[in-house]
PAZA-304041 format. One line per 2 residues: number of its first residue (from 0); their letters; for each residue x, y, z of C-alpha. Coordinates in nm, 2 decimals. Example, Ala and Ser with C-alpha at 12.3 -4.5 7.8 and 13.67 -1.06 7.14 Angstrom:
2
0	as	1.23,-0.45,0.78; 1.37,-0.11,0.71
% end
This chain:
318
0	xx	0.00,0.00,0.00; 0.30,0.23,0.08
2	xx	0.40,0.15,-0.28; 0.12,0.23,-0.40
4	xx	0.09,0.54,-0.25; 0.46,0.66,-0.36
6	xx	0.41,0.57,-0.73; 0.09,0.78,-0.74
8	xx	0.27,1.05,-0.58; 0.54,1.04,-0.83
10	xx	0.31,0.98,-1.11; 0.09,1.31,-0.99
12	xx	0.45,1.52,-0.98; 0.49,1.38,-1.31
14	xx	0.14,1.50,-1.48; 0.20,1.82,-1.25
16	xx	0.53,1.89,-1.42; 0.44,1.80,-1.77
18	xx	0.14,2.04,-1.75; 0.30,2.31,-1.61
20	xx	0.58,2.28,-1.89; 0.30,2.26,-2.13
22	xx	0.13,2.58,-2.01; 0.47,2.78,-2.03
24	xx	0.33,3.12,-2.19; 0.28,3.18,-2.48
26	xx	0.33,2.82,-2.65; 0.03,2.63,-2.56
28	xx	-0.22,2.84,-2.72; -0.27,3.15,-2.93
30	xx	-0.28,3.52,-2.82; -0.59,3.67,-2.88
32	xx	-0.63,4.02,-3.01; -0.93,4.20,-2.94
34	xx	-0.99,4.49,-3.16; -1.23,4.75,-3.04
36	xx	-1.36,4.84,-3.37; -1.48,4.67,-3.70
38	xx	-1.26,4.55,-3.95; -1.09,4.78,-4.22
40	xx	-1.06,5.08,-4.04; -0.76,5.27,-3.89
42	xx	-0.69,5.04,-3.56; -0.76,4.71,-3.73
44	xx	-0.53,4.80,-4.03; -0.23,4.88,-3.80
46	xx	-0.28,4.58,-3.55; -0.31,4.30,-3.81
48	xx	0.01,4.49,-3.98; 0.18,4.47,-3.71
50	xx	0.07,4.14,-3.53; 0.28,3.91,-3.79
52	xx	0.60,4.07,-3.64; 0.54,4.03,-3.24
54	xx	0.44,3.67,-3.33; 0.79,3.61,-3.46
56	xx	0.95,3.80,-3.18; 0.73,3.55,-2.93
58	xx	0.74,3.29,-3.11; 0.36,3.24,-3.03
60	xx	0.01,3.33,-3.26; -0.22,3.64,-3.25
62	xx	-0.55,3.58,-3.36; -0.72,3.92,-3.41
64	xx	-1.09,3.95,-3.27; -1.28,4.21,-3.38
66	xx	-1.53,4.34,-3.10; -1.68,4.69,-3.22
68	xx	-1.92,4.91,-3.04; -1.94,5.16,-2.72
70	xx	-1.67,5.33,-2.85; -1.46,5.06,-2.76
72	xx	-1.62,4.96,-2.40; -1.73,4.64,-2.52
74	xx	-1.38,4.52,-2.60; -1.23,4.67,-2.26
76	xx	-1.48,4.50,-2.04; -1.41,4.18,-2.23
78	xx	-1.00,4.22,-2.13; -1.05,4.31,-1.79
80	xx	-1.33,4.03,-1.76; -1.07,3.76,-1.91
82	xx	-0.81,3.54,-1.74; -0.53,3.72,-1.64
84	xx	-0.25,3.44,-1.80; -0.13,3.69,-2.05
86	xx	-0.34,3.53,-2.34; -0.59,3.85,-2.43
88	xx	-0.48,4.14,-2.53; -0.72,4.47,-2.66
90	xx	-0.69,4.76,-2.89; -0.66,5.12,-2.68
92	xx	-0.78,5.39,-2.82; -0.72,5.72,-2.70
94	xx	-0.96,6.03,-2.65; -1.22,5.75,-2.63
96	xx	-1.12,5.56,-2.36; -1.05,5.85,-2.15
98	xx	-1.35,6.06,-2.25; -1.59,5.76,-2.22
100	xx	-1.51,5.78,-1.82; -1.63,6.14,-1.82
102	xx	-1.94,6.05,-2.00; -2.09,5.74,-1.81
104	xx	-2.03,5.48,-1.54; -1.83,5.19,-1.75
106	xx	-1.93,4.87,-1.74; -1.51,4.83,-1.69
108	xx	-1.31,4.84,-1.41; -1.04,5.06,-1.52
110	xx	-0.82,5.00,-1.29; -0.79,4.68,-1.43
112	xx	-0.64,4.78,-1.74; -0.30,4.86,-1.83
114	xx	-0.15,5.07,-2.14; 0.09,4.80,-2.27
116	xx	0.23,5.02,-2.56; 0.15,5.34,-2.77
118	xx	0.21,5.28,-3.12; 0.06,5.51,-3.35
120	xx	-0.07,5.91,-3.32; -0.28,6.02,-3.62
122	xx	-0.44,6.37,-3.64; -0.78,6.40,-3.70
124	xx	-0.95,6.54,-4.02; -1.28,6.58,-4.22
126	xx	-1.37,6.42,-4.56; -1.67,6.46,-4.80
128	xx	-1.73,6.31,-5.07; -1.53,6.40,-5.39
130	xx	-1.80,6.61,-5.56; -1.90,6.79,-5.29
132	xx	-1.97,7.18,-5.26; -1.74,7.19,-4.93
134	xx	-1.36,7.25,-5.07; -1.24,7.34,-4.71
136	xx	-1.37,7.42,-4.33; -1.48,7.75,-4.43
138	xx	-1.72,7.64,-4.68; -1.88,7.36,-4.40
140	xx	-1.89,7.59,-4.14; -2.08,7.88,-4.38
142	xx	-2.34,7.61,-4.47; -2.41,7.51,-4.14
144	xx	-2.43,7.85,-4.01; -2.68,7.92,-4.25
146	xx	-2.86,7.54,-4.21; -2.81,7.45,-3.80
148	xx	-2.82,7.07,-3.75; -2.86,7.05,-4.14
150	xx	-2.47,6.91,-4.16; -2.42,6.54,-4.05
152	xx	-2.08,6.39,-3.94; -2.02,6.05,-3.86
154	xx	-1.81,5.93,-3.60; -1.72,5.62,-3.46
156	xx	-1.88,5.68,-3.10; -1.93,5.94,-2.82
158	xx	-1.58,6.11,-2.69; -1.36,5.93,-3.02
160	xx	-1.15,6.15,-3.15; -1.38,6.28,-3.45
162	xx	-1.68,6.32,-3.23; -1.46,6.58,-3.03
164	xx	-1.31,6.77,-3.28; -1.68,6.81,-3.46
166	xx	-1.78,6.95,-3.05; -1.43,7.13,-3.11
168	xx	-1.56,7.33,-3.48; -1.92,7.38,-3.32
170	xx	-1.78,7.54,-3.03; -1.46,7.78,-3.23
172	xx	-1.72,7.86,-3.52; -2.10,7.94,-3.35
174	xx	-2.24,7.65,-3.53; -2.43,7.33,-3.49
176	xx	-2.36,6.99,-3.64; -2.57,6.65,-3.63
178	xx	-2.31,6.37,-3.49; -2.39,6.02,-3.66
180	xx	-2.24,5.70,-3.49; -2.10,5.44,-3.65
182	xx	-1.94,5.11,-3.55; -1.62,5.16,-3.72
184	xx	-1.41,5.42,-3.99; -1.53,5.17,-4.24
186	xx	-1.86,5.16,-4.19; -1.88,5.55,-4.22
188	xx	-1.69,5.63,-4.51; -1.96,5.37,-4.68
190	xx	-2.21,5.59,-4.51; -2.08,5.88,-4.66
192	xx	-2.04,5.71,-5.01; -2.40,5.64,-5.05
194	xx	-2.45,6.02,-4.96; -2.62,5.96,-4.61
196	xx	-2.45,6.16,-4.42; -2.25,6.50,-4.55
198	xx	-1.93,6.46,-4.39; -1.72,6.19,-4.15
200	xx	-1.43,6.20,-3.93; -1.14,6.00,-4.03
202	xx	-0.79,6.02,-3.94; -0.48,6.17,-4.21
204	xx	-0.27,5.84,-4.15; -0.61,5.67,-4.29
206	xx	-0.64,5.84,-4.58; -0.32,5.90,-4.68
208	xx	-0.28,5.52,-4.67; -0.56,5.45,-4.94
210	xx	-0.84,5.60,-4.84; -0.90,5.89,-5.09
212	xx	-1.09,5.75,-5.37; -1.43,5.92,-5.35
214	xx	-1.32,6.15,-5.11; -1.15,6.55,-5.05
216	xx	-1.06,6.63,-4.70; -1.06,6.97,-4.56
218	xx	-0.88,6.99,-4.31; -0.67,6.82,-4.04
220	xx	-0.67,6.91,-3.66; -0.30,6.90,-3.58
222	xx	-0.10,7.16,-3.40; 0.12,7.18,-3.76
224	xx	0.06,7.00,-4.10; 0.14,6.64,-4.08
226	xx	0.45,6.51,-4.28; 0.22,6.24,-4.42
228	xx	-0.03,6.51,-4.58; 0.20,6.82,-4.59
230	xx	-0.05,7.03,-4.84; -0.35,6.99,-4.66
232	xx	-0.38,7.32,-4.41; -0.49,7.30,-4.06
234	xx	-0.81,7.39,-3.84; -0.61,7.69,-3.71
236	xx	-0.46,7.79,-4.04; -0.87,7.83,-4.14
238	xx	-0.95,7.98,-3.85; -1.08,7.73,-3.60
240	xx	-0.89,7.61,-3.31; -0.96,7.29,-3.33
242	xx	-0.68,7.03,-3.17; -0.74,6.64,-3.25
244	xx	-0.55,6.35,-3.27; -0.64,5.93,-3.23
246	xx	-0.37,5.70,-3.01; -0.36,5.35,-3.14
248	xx	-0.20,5.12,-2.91; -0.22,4.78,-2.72
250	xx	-0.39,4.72,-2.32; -0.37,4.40,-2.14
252	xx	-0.52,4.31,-1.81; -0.28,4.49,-1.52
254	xx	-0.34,4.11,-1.32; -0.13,3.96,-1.56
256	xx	0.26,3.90,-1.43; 0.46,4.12,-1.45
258	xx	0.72,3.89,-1.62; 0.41,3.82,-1.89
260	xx	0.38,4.19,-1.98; 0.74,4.31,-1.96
262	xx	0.79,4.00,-2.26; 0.49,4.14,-2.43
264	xx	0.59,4.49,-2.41; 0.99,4.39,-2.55
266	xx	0.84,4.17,-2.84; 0.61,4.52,-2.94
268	xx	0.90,4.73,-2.92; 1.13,4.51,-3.10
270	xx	0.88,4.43,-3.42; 0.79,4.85,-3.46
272	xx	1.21,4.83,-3.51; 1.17,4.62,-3.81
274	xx	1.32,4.74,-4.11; 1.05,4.54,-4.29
276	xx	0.78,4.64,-4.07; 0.89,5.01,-4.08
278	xx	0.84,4.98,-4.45; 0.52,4.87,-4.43
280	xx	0.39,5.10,-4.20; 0.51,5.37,-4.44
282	xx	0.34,5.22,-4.72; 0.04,5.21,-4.53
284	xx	0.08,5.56,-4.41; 0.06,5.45,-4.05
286	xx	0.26,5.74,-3.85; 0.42,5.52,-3.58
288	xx	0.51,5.70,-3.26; 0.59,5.45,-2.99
290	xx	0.54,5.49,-2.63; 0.63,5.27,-2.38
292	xx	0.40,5.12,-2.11; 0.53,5.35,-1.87
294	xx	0.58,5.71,-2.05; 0.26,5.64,-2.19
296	xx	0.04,5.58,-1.85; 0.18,5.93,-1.74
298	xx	0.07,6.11,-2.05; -0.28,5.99,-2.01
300	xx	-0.39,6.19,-1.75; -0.25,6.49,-1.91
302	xx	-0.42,6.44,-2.25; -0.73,6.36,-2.04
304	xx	-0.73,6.67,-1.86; -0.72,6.84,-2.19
306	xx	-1.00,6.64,-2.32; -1.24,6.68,-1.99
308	xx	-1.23,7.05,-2.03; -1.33,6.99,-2.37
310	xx	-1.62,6.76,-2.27; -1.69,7.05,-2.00
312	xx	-1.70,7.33,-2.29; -1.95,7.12,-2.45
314	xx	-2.19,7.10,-2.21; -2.14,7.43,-2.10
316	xx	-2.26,7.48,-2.45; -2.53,7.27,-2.44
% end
């Protein structure tokens, strides 16, 4: 009986051990990816670009998961709700996950998220479609102002980035716009296509990268004109101090080890160093500006600052 006990001791280290060796992250299983918005717009185009690269520097798989709608809530509760073993990863967009805090009680606990890595800033901008009457700003703004809530934008959710910048022009110009929501940059420019809506938001590293057929923009919200669309002028250049950009980056669950994330965050870094994946990302006009976890968890609070007095203009306003 002794016997039998010690074998079935050593035969219970020996499962132990082989399933601990075969849950060694990240080799047992893939990585999943959830993206916060539908498929083909700016966030989804620059993770599954870059995903190929940090599964080589992990030697692991990404499957990307797309997960659109509340702005991006949806795909943050499903992070923070996951297990914290280092296998679910989320998009993290910036001003919407910071402004969506100011707007509502999320269904999220925040403080279960961590920034992982920043990888792209992208000014904001306005398109219509290419035979449109509007050839810049001014011309929008003169039509609204002589049609209130006759001009409709879409936008990809309350607080995103284009939804602040139209709150932005209404507030610098004395006029009133009609916000439209969509689930994704996609599924607005379609919108706009078929001539349901008069303008939408988009982002210059999006249409720069392929996005201009059909379309004119007319103008981007960036403190200076973008290298990556150097001849279109700026908000303030036409007047309007409007200020806008999108972060594109990666969150994971702050539960996960530390060891987990720090491998995560070294794999990120070292595939946006990539000579082939830098070439890619200029081909597909993705303006790359990498932040680590760190520098960028102390800039948040800064940009959302900035943002909340924005948010507090607006109501002001309304």
């Amino acid at each position: 009986m002794k016997q039998f006990f010690r074998n079935s001791a050593l035969a219970a280290s020996f499962v132990f051990g082989v399933g601990t060796a075969h849950a060694e992250w990240p080799a047992d299983r893939p990585i999943e990816l959830i993206v916060a918005f539908a498929p083909g717009g700016g966030t989804d185009v620059m993770h599954r670009a870059l995903a190929p690269y940090v599964e080589k520097e992990l030697g692991a798989k990404i499957t990307i998961l797309n997960r659109p709608g509340a702005s991006g809530e949806i795909a943050y509760t499903a992070l923070t709700q996951a297990k914290a073993d280092g296998y679910t990863l989320s998009s993290l967009n910036t001003p919407g996950y910071l402004t969506m805090q100011m707007d509502r009680k999320v269904r999220f606990d925040t403080k279960k998220l961590c920034p992982l890595a920043r990888i792209v800033e992208d000014p904001g901008a306005f398109i219509v479609q290419a035979n449109s009457p509007f050839n810049s700003l001014k011309d929008l703004v003169e039509y609204a102002k002589a049609n209130p809530g006759a001009v409709t934008i879409g936008t990809t959710g309350l607080g995103t980035d284009e939804h602040l910048a139209l709150l932005q022009l209404e507030k610098a110009a004395g006029i009133k716009l009609t916000p439209v929501t969509f689930n994704g940059a996609n599924e607005a420019r379609t919108a706009l296509l078929g001539g349901h809506i008069m303008a939408t938001g988009i982002n210059v590293g999006e249409y720069a990268g392929g996005e201009k057929s059909g379309f004119k923009m007319l103008g981007q919200f960036a403190e200076q004109r973008s290298t990556i669309l150097p001849d279109l002028p700026t908000a303030k250049e036409q007047g309007y101090d409007v200020l806008m950009s999108s972060e594109r980056g990666l969150a994971i669950g702050c539960d996960v080890p530390a060891e987990i994330r720090t491998k995560l965050s070294d794999a990120v870094r070292k595939a946006l160093e990539q000579p082939e994946f830098l070439a890619q990302a200029k081909q597909q006009s993705l303006p790359i500006s990498y932040k680590s976890s760190d520098d960028w968890n102390k800039e948040l609070p800064v940009r959302a600052e900035r943002l909340n007095a924005i948010w507090k203009m607006t109501k002001e306003q309304n």
